[in-house]
C-alpha positions as CSV (number, residue, x, y, z in Angstrom):
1,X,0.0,0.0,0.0
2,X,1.3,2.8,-1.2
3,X,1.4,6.5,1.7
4,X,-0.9,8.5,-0.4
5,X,-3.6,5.5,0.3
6,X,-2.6,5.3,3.7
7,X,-3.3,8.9,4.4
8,X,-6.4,9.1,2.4
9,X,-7.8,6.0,5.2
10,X,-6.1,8.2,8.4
11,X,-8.0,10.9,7.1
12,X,-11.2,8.8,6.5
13,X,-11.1,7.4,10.1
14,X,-10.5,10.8,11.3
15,X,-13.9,11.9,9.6
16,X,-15.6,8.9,11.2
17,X,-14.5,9.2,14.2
18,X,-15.6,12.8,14.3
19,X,-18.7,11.8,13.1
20,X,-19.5,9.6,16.3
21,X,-18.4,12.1,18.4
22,X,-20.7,14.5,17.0
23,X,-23.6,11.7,17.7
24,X,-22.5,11.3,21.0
25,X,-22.8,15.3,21.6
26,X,-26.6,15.2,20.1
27,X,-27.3,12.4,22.4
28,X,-26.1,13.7,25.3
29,X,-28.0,17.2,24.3
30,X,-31.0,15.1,23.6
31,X,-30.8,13.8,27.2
32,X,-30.6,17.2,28.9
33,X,-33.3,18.7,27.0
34,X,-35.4,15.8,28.1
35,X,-34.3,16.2,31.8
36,X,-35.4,20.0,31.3
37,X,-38.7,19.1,29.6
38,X,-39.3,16.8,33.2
39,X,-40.9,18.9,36.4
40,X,-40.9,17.7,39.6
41,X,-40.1,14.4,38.0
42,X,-43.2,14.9,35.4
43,X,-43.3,15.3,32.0
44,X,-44.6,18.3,30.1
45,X,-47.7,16.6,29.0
46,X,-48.2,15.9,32.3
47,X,-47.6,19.2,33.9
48,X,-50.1,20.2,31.9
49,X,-52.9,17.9,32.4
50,X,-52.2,18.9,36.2
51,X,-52.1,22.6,35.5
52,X,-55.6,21.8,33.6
53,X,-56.7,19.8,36.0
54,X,-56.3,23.1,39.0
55,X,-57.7,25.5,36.9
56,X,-60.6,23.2,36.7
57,X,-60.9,22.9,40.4
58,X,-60.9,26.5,40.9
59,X,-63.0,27.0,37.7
60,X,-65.4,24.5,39.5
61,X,-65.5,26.1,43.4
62,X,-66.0,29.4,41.2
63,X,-69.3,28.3,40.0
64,X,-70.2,26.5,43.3
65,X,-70.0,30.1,45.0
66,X,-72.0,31.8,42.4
67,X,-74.5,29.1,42.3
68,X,-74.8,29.6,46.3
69,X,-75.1,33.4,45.8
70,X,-77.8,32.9,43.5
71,X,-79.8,30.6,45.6
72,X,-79.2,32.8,48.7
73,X,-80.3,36.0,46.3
74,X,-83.7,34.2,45.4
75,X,-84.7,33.3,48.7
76,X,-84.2,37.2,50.1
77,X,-85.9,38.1,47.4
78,X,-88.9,35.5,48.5
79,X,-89.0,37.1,52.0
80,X,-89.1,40.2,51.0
81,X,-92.5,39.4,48.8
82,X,-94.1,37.5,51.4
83,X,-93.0,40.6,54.0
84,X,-94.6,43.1,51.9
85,X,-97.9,40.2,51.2
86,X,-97.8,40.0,54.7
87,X,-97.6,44.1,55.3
88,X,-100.4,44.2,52.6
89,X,-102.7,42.1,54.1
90,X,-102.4,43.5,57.2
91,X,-103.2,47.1,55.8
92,X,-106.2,45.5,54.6
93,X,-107.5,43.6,57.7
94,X,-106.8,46.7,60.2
95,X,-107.2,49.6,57.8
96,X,-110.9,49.8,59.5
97,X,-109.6,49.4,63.0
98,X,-109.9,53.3,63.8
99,X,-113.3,53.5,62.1
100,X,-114.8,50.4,63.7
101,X,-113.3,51.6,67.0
102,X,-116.0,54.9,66.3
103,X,-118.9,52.5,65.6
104,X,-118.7,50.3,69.2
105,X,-120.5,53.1,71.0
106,X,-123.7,52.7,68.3
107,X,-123.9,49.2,69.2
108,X,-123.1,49.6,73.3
109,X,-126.6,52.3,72.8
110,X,-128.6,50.0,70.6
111,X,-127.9,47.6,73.2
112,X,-128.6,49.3,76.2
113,X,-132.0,50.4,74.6
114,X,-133.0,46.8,74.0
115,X,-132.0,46.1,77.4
116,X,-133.7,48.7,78.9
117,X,-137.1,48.0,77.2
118,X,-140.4,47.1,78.9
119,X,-140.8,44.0,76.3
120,X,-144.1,43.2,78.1
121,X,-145.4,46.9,77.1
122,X,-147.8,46.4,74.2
123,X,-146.8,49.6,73.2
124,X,-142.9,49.5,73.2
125,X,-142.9,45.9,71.9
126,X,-143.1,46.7,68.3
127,X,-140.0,49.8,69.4
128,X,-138.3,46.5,71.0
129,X,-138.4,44.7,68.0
130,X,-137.0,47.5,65.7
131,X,-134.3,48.2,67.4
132,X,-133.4,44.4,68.0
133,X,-133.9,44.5,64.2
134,X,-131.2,47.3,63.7
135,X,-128.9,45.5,66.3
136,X,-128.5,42.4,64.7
137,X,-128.1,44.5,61.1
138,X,-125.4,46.6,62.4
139,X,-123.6,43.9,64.2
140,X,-124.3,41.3,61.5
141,X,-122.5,44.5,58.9
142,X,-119.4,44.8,60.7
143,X,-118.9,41.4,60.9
144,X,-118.6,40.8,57.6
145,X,-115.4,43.5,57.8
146,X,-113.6,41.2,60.2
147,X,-115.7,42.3,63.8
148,X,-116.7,40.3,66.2
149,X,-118.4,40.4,69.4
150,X,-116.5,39.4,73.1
151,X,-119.7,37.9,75.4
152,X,-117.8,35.6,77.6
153,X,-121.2,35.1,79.9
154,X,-120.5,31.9,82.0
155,X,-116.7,31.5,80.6
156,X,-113.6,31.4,82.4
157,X,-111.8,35.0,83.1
158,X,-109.6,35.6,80.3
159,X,-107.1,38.6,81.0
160,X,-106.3,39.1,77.1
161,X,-109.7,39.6,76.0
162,X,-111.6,40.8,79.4
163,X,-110.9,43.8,81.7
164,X,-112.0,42.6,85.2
165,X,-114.2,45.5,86.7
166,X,-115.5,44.2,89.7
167,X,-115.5,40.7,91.9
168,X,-118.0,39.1,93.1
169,X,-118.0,35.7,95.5
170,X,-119.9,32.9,94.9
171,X,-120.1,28.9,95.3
172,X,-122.2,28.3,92.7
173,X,-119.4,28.6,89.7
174,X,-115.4,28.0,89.9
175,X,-113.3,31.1,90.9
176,X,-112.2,33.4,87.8
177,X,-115.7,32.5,86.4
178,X,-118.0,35.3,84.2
179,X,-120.7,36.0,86.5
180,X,-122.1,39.0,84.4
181,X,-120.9,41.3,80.8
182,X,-120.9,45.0,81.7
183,X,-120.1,45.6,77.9
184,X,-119.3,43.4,75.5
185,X,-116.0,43.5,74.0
186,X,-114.9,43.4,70.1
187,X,-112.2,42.0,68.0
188,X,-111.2,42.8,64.3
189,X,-109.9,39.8,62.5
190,X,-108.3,38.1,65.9
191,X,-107.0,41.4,67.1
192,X,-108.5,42.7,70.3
193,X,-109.9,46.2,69.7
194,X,-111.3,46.8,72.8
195,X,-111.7,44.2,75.8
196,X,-114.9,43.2,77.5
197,X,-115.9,44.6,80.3
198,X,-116.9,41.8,83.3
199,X,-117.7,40.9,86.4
200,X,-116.1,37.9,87.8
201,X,-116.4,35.1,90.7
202,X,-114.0,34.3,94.1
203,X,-113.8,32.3,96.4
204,X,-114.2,33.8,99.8
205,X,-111.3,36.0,101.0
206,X,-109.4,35.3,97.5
207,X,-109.1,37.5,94.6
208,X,-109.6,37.2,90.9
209,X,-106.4,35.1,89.5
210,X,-105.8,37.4,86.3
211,X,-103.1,34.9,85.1
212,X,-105.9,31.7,84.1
């Protein structure tokens, strides 16, 4: 073999060798740019998906909150309506309460007049009978605006509907027992507008028990 061949292969050999080298540089640089790619021992595909995966969480408690706001929002604005229902029926049951409080002393004189009547009079019977007439008109008109009469004649003494005005002993009926209705007393749909007025029973040496 003749030098001029001999250097031509050196030089070949050279190339190759350089050739792996290179390779081996790529390789290695492969390598490290895979090692960057990797976080926290995960790969960027996966880094992702988890990154996804917490915005999706936050995305999710996001909606829960707004979704709670929304349902607390709707029931306010339900109690609100039924307040002002509520305000607005009560306008309309007790709007009369001052004007009806005005017509009690036409019923406490048609009722004194009945009461007061000779019925047995020939004369003032067919008076009697008018003005019982009237009576049971007027009454029977408020009542259908929400009025109603307090007679608790015989009942047991009730301090939110009844103002005691005198006592009286007796062993015929229990203690804190109606014995007699001075004037009758009124409500306006359940609402005491004024109380009756009574007389009620004790037992010797005891007083009226206001509390039964």
């Amino acid at each position: 073999m003749s030098n001029d061949q001999k250097t031509e292969n050196k030089a070949e050999n050279t190339l190759v060798d350089e050739d792996l080298v290179e390779e081996l540089h790529v390789d290695e640089a492969s390598a490290e740019e895979n090692d960057a790619e990797s976080v926290d021992g995960l790969t960027v595909e996966q880094a992702q998906i988890q990154s996804l995966e917490e915005e999706l969480a936050i995305a999710n408690q996001t909606i829960a909150g707004q979704k709670d706001s929304v349902i607390r929002a709707k029931a306010e604005v339900d109690n609100i309506r039924k307040r002002a229902e509520a305000d607005v029926d009560k306008a309309r049951k007790f709007a009369l309460e001052k004007f009806a409080g005005e017509l009690l002393p036409v019923a406490d004189n048609l009722e004194r007049a009945m009461q007061s009547a000779d019925v047995e009079n020939e004369i003032v019977k067919p008076l009697f009978e008018g003005v019982e007439l009237t009576q049971k008109s007027f009454i029977s008109t408020l009542e259908k605006f929400g009025l109603s009469v307090v007679d608790p004649q015989g009942e047991t003494f009730n301090p939110e509907h009844h103002q005691a005005m005198s006592m009286q002993e007796s062993a015929d009926v229990p203690a804190n027992t109606v014995l007699a209705v001075m004037q009758k007393g009124y409500l306006l749909n359940g609402r005491l507008l004024r109380p009756a007025m009574v007389m009620v029973s004790r037992v010797p040496s005891e007083g009226v028990d206001t509390t039964a």
